[in-house]
C-alpha positions in Angstrom: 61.8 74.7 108.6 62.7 78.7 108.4 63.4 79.6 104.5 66.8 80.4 104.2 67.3 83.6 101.6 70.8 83.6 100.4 72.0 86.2 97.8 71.5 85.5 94.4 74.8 86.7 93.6 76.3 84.2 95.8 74.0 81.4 94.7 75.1 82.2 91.6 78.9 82.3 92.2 78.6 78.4 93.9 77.0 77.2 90.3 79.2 78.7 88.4 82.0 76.9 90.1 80.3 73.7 90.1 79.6 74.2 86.6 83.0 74.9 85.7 84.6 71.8 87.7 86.6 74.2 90.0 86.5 71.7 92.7 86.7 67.3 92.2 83.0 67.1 93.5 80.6 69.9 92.9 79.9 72.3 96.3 76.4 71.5 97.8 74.6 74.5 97.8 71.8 73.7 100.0 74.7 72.2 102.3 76.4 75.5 102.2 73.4 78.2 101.6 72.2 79.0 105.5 76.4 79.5 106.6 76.7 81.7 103.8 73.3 84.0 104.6 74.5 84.7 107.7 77.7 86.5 106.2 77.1 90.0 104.5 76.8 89.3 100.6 81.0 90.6 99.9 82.3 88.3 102.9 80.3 85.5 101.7 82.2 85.8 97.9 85.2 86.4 100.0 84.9 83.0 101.7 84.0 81.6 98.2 87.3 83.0 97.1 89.5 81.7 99.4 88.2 77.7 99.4 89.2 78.4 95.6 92.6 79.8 96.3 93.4 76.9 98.9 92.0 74.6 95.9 94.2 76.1 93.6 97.6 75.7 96.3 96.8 72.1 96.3 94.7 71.8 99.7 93.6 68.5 99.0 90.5 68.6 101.3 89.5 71.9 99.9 89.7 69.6 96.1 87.9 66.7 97.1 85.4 68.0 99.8 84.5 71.7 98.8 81.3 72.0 100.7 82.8 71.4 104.0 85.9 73.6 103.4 82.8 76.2 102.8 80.9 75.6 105.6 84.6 75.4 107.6 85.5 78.8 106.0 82.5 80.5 107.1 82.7 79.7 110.3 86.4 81.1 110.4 85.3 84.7 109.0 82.1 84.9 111.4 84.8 83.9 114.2 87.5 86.8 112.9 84.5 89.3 112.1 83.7 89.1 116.0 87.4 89.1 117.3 88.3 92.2 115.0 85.8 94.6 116.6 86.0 93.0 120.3 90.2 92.9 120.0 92.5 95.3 120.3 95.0 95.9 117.0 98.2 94.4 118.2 101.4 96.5 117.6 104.3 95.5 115.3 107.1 93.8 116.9 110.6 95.3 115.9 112.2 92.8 113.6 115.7 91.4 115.0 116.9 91.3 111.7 116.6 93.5 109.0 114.7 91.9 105.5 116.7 91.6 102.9 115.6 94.2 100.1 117.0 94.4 96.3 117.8 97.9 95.7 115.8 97.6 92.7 112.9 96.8 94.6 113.6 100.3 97.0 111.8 103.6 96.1 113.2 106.5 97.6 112.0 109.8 98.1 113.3 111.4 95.1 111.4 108.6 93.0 108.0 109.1 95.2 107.9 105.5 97.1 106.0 104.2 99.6 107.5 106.8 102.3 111.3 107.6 102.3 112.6 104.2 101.4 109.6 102.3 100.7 106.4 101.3 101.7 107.7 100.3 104.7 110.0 101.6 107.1 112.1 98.4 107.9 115.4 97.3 109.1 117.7 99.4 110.8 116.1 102.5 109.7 112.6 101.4 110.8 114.1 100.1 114.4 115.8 103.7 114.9 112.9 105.6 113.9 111.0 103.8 116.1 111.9 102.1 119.1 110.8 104.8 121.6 106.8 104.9 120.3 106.4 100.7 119.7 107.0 98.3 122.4 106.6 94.4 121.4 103.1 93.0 122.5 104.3 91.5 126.1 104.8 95.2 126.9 101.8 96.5 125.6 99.8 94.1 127.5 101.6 94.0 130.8 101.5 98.1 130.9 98.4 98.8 129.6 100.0 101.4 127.6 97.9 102.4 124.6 98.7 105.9 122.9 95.9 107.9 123.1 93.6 109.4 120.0 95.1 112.6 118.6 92.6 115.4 118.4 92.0 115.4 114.6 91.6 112.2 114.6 89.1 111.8 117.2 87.3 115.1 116.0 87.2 113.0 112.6 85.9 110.2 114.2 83.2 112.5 115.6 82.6 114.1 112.5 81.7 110.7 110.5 79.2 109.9 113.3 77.4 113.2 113.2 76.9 113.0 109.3 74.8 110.7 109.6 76.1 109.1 106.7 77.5 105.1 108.1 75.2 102.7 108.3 76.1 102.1 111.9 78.4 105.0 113.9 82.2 104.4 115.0 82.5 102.8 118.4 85.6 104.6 119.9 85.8 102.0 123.0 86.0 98.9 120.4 88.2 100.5 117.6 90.0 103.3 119.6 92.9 101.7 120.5 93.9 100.0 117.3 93.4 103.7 115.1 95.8 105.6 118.1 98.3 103.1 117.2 98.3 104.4 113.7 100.3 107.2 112.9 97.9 110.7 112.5 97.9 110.5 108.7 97.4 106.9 108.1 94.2 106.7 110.8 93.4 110.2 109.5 93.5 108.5 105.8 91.9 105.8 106.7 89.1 107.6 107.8 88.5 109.6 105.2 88.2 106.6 103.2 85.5 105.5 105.4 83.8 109.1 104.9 84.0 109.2 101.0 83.2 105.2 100.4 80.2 105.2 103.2 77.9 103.9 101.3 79.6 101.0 100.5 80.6 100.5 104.0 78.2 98.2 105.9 80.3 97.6 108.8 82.8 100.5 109.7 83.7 99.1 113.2 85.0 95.9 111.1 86.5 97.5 108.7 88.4 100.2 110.9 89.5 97.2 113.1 90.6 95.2 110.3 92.0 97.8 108.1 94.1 99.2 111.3 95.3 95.2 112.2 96.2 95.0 108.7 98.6 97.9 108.2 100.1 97.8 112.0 101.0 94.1 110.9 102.8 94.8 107.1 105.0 97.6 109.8 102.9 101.3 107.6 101.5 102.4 110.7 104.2 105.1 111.8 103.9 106.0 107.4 104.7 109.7 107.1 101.9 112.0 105.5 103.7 111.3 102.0 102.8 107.5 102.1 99.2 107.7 103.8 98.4 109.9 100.4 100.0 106.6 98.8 97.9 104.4 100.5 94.9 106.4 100.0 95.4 106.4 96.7 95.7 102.5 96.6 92.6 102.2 98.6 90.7 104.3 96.2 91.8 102.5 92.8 90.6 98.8 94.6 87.5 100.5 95.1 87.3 101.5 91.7 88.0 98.3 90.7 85.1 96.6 92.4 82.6 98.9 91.5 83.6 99.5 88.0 85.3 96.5 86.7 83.2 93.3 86.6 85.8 90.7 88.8 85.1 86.6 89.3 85.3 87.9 93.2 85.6 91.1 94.5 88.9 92.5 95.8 89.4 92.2 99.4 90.4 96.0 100.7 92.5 94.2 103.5 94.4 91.1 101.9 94.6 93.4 98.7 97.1 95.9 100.4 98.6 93.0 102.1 99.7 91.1 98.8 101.1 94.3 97.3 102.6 95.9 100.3 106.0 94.5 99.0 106.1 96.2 95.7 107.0 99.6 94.6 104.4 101.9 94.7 104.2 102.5 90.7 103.9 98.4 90.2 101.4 98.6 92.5 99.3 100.9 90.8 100.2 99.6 87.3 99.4 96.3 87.8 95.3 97.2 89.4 95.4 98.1 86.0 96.8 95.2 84.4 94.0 93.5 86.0 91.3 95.5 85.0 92.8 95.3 81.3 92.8 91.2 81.6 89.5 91.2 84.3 87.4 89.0 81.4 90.2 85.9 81.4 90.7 86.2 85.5 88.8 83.5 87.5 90.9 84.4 90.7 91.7 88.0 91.2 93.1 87.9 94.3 95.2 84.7 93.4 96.3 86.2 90.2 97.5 89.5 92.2 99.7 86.9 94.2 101.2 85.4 91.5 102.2 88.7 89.8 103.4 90.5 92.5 105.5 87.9 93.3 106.8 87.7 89.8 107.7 91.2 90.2 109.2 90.7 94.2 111.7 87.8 92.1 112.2 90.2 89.0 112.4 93.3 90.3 114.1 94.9 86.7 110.6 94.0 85.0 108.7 95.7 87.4 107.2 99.5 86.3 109.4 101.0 88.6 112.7 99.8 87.6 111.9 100.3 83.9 110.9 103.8 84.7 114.0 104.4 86.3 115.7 103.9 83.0 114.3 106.3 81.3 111.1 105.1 80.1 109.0 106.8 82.4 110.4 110.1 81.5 109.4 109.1 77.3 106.0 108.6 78.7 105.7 112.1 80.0 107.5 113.4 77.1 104.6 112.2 75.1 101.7 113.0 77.4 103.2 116.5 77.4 103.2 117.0 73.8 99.7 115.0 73.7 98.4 117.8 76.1 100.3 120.7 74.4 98.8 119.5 70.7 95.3 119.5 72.4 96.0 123.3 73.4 97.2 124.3 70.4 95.1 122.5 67.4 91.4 123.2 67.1 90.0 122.0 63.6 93.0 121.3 62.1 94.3 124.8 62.3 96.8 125.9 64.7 95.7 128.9 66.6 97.7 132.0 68.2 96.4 134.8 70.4 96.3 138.1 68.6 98.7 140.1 69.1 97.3 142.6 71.7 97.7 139.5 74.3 101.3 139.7 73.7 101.7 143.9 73.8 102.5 146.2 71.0 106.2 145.9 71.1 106.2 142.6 69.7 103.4 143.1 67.2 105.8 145.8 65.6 108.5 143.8 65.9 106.3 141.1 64.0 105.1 143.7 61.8 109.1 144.8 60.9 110.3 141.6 60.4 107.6 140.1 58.4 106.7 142.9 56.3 102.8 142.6 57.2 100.6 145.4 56.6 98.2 146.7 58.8 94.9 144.4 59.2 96.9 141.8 57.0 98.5 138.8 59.4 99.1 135.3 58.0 95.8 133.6 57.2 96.4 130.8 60.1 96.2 134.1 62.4 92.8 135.3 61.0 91.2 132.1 61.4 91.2 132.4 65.4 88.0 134.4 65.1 90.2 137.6 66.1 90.1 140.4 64.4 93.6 142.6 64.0 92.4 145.3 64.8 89.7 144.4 67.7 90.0 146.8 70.5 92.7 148.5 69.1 94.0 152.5 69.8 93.5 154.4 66.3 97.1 155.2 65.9 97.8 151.4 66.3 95.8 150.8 63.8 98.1 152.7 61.2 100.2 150.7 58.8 103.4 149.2 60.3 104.9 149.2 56.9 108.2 151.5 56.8 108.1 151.5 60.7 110.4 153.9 62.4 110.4 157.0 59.5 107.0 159.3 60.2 104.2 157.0 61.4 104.6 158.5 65.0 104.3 162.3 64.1 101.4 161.8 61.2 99.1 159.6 64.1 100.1 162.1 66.7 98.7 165.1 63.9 95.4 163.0 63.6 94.8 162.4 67.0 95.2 165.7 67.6 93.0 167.2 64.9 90.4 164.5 66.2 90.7 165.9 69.6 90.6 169.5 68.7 94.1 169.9 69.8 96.6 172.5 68.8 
């Protein structure tokens, strides 16, 4: 009988549930180990992940019979992994009705949402926007119509393949479709999150396919420029999470996005970070981003967003201003100025008049800048200011001159 060589991360994931009683009976690793080896390492947690979620939402046969809801779930990925690179992302279908949506809960352009009035364009707005580029899926499949690549994004496509950098290169005729379907800046954000993460990437046929199903389906893929920057920067933070931040289970880049979709862009954001801050007493990540963002969907006044709105967010840059500004300013306790060349001689005289200073003599926090008064000074501006504005002018025009040789 062929060894089977499973991960030992993975190994080690199924102990430590079994050790701490996630499950009624403990999951049979040797049961579950050659279903699991044929998954990459991060879809094999994945599947790990969600047999716990459907635990933890009362699945009763995922409770009493974990090792078949593993082998069961493993054979579901291995099925979706080989329909999302065959299958063709299918396009959103225009909603009939347009979602209800607390006005808390909206982020509009002047606040920096999602796009114009949030992540999503939907309703009304979303319907008018769009009902000449998406036709509902009976169309697309009965006409064949499929929009085709735009030129940077296929010359992007082409780029990532000639760098050599994927593990395997983009296959246009399996993938194609589903990134023309995206609007130019989300497939040409997308991508570029491909380009800068390809090391990471094992699969970039898979993860294009998914990625593109994913966002045609929450209703981003006509986003404007302003939201694929959003979602770019949402995809880079859950990447920074996974590699920096040591999680129970990895975040899923896909079902991620999906969960927080919903929210405000800023709650998004803040609460990556309020998971990062609370990773250590997390056992379910993804379950745990669920349950808060749908705190925050059914109190939208606690969210970041709203309370940002009041006010608060403008004390918070009030405070990282000043924060910056005293970094400028304060070096060893002291606080520094520029000499007074940097500001031009009409204002050192005027500093000079008003404070009674004499030449080479400025306040001791001045000297202490390393900067000497009279550094790269003219000789007549180094004459005493004191008494400005009686004979100063004609006694340094006299020395110059006799310096000079001038009559």
């Amino acid at each position: 009988m062929a060894t089977v060589k499973l991960n030992k991360q993975v190994s080690e994931k199924v102990r430590e549930l079994n050790a701490l009683g996630t499950f009624l009976t403990d999951v049979r690793l040797g049961a579950v180990a050659r279903k699991l080896s044929e998954l990459p390492m991060e879809k094999a947690l994945e599947v790990l992940q969600s047999v716990v979620d459907a635990a933890e939402g009362g699945d009763e046969s995922a409770q009493q019979d974990p090792t078949m809801a593993v082998i069961e779930a493993t054979k579901k990925a291995q099925k979706e992994d080989q329909e999302q690179v065959e299958i063709e992302a299918e396009p959103v279908p225009e909603p009939e009705e347009p979602p209800q949506e607390s006005q808390d809960g909206k982020w509009n352009q002047k606040s920096g949402g999602w796009n114009d009035k949030k992540w999503g364009e939907e309703g009304e707005d979303w319907n008018k926007d769009n009902k000449e580029d998406w036709k509902d899926e009976e169309d697309w499949k009965d006409d064949g119509e499929v929009p085709d690549l735009t030129e940077p994004v296929r010359n992007r496509v082409l780029k990532l393949n000639a760098s050599g950098k994927l593990c395997s290169e983009i296959d246009l005729d399996k993938i194609g479709s589903g990134l023309a379907k995206l609007s130019e800046p989300i497939a040409l954000q997308l991508l570029k999150d491909i380009f800068e993460n390809a090391d990471m990437v094992d699969k970039p046929n898979h993860l294009i396919g998914d990625a593109s199903r994913k966002i045609l389906l929450s209703g981003r893929g006509a986003a404007s420029e302003k939201v694929a920057h959003q979602i770019g920067n949402l995809m880079r933070r859950i990447r920074w999470v996974n590699s920096n931040v040591s999680l129970a289970f990895p975040l899923h880049m896909g079902n991620v996005l999906d969960i927080l979709q919903p929210l405000h862009h800023a709650d998004a954001m803040q609460l990556l970070k309020k998971l990062v801050q609370q990773a250590d007493d997390i056992d379910s990540p993804q379950s745990w981003l669920r349950k808060e963002a749908k705190h925050i969907q059914d109190n939208p006044e606690e969210g970041w967003a709203a309370q940002k709105g009041k006010g608060k967010g403008n004390d918070w840059k009030d405070k990282d201003k000043d924060w910056k500004d005293n970094g400028k300013q304060k070096a060893g306790g002291t606080i520094r100025a520029a000499p007074a060349t940097a500001y031009g001689d009409a204002w050192a005289r005027h500093m000079a008049t008003s404070q009674g200073w004499l030449a080479g003599s400025p306040p001791a926090k001045w000297q202490k800048t390393g900067n000497s008064w009279d550094d790269n000074k003219k000789p007549w501006e180094k004459k005493t200011w004191k008494d400005w504005g009686k004979s100063e002018e004609d006694e340094w025009s006299k020395e110059i001159k006799a310096k000079k040789g001038w009559k």
